[in-house]
N, C-alpha and C positions, 0 to 999 in steps of 0.2 A: 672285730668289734667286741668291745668287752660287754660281757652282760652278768646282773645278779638278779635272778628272780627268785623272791621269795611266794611263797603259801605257805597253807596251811592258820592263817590266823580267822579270827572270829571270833562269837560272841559264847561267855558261858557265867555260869553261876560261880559263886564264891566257893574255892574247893577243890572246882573242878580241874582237868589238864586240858592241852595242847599242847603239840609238837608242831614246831615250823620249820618248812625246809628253807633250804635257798640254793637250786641250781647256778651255777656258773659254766662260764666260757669265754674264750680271749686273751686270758693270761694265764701263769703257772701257777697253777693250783697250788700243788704241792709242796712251792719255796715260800707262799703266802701264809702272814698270818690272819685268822678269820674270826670275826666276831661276830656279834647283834649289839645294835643300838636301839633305842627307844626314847621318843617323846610323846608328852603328853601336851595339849592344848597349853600355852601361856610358860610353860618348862623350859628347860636348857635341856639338849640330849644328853644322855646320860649310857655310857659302856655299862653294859649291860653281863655280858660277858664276852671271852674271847679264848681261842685256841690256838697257840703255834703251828708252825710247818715242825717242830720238835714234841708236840703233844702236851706241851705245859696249858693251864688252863688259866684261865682269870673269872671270878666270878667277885659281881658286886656282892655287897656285905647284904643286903634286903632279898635277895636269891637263894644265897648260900643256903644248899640243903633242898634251894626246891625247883633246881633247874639245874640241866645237865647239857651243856654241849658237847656237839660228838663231828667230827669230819669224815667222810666215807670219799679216800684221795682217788681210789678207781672211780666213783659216780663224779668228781669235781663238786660233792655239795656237802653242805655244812648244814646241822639241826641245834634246834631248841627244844629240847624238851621239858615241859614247863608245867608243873604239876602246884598241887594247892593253893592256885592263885586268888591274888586275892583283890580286891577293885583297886587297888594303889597300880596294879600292874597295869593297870588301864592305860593302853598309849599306842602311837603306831610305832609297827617294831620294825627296823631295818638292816639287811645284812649290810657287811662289809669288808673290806678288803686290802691289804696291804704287807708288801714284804718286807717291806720296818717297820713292822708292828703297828696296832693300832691304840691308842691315845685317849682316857677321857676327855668327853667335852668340857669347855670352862666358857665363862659371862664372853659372848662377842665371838667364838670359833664361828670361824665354817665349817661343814663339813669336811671340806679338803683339804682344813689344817689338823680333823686326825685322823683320817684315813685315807686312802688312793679311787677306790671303788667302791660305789656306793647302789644297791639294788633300792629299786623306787616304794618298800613300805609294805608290809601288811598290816592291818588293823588286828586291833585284840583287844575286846570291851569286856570286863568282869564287871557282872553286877552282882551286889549285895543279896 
């Protein structure tokens, strides 16, 4: 059975950081590539960022600079580390999974038209 759980989200002030993990098991870690996704109430999800099974990374342009994903392939888990946030980041954040890559969302995707495996959400509220 495949599984992705995430922690580590919650509530903080404008500024502040978080790091989210996301345990896995079930599939190949290691030939996956691994991301976070995030929606907000009424949004489209939106890649958030991602990291190859080759270590290339992907970050949105509204991040860039203040989050850092990282894979640790002996633990099977993949982090966010999420610093200066700011209330926009407001959303529930979701790992994810796939060994051809993972895909922005666009108007009308499923989730399983851009990625394979999907961990059920942590929350992450930034208030002002």
């Amino acid at each position: 059975e495949v599984q992705l759980v995430e922690s580590g989200g919650g509530s903080v002030q404008a500024g502040g950081s978080l790091t989210l993990s996301c345990a896995t098991s079930g599939f190949t870690f290691d030939d996956s590539d691994m991301g976070w996704y995030r929606q907000a109430p009424g949004n489209e999800c939106e890649l958030v960022s991602s990291m190859g099974s080759d270590g290339i990374t992907y970050y949105r342009a509204s991040v860039k600079g203040r989050f850092t994903i990282s894979r640790d392939n002996a633990k099977n888990t993949v982090y966010l580390q999420m610093n200066s946030l700011k209330p926009e980041d407001t959303a529930a954040y979701y790992c994810a999974a796939d060994k051809n890559g993972l895909r922005d969302c666009y108007p009308g995707s499923g989730k399983q038209m851009v990625a394979h495996y999907w961990g059920q959400g942590t929350q992450v509220t930034v208030s002002s």
